[in-house]
N, C-alpha and C positions, 0 to 999 in steps of 0.2 A: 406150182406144186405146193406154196405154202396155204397151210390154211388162215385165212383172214384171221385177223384178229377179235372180232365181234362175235367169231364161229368159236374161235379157242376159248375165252371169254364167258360163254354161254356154259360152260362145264366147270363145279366148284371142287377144287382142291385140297387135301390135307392142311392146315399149315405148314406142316413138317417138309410137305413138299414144295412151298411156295418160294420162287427166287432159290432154292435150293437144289437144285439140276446141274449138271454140265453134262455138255454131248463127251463123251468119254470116243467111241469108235464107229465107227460107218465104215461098214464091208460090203463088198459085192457091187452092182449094177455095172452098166456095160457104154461106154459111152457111144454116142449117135456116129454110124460112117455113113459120110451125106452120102456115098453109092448105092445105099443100100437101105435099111430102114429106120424108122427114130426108135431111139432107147431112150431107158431112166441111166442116166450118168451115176456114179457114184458121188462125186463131188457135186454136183443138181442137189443130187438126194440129201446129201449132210447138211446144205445150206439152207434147204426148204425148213429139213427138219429143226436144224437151228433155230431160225427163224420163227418157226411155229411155236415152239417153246419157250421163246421169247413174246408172243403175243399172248400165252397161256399165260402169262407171267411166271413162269416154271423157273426160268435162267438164273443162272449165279454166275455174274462175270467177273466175282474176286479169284477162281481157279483155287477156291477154298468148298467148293461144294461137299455138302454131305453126302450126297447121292451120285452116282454117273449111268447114263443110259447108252447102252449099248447098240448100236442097230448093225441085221444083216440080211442084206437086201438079197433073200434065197432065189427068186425067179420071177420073170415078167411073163404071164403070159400073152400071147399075140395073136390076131389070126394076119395070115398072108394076105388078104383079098376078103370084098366084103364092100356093102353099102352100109352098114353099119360095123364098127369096130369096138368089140371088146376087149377091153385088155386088162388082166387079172394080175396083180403086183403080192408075191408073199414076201413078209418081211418079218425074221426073228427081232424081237427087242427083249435086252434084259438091262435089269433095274439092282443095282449093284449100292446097297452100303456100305463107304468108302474107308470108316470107321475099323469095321468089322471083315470086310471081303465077302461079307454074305450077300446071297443071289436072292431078293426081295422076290424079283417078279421075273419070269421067261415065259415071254406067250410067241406066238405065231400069229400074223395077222394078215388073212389073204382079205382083199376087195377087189372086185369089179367095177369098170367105170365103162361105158357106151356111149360114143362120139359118131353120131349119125349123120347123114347130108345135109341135113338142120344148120349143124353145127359147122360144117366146112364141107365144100364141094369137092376140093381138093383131095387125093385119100393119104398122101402122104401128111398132110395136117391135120387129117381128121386122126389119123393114129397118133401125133404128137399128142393131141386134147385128149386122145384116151389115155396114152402115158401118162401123161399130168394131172387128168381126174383120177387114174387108180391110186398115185402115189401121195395125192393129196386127202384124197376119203382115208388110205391105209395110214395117214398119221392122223387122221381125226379119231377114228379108231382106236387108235394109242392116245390119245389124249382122253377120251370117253374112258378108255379101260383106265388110266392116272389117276383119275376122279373117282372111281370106287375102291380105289386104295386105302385104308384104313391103317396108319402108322405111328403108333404111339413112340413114347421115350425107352420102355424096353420088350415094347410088345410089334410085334409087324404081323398081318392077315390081310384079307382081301374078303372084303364084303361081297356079299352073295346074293 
């Protein structure tokens, strides 16, 4: 689910924002019961996202960050059955000045990802690789939307 580093990488930052991050809260997702089907876990999801923010170079592991990003992982979509599997991941994130308690940024960010016979023959794995492609495009997404962030010293907007 994490997005590689060279993908994070590829999208330029505030300064303000750079190494200035902490993952503040990760809410929601549903952990996998082997009887039944694979899900996005909550704790999957917080570590990807971690992770990812860390390859952005976003992170501040002093726990002195200016900023805290919020994530809430609202619903996966699934289908039951299928040769190809879509699965559709919406995820609230808000973008909190830690200063202030002002709410910078709250967006919504649904993606779709499609794991086809290509990709696993199996269907129970091929729905894993669609959980794992939705959850990792919907934090690139958030990472693409980070990067048109615009955040001065006493001015905050979002480039258009």
């Amino acid at each position: 689910m994490t997005v590689a580093e060279s993908q994070a990488r590829a999208n330029t930052y505030a300064p303000a924002l750079q190494e200035n991050l902490q993952l503040a809260e990760v809410k929601g997702g549903q952990e996998t019961n082997p009887m039944w089907t694979s899900e996005i876990g909550g704790a999957d999801f917080q570590a990807a996202l971690q992770q990812s923010l860390g390859n952005a170079g976003l992170l501040d592991n002093s726990g002195k960050a200016p900023y805290s990003l919020r994530a809430n992982l609202l619903r996966v979509d699934q289908p039951l059955f299928g040769l190809d599997f879509k699965v559709t991941s919406e995820v609230e994130y808000s973008l909190i000045d830690n200063a202030t308690g002002q709410e910078i940024l709250r967006e919504t960010v649904r993606t779709p990802f499609t794991a086809g016979v290509g990709d696993a023959f199996v269907a129970v794995t091929r729905l894993r690789l669609a959980n794992e492609g939705s959850a990792r495009e919907n934090i690139s997404a958030l990472l693409k939307r980070l990067a048109t962030l615009n955040i001065e010293a006493k001015q905050v907007s979002l480039s258009q």
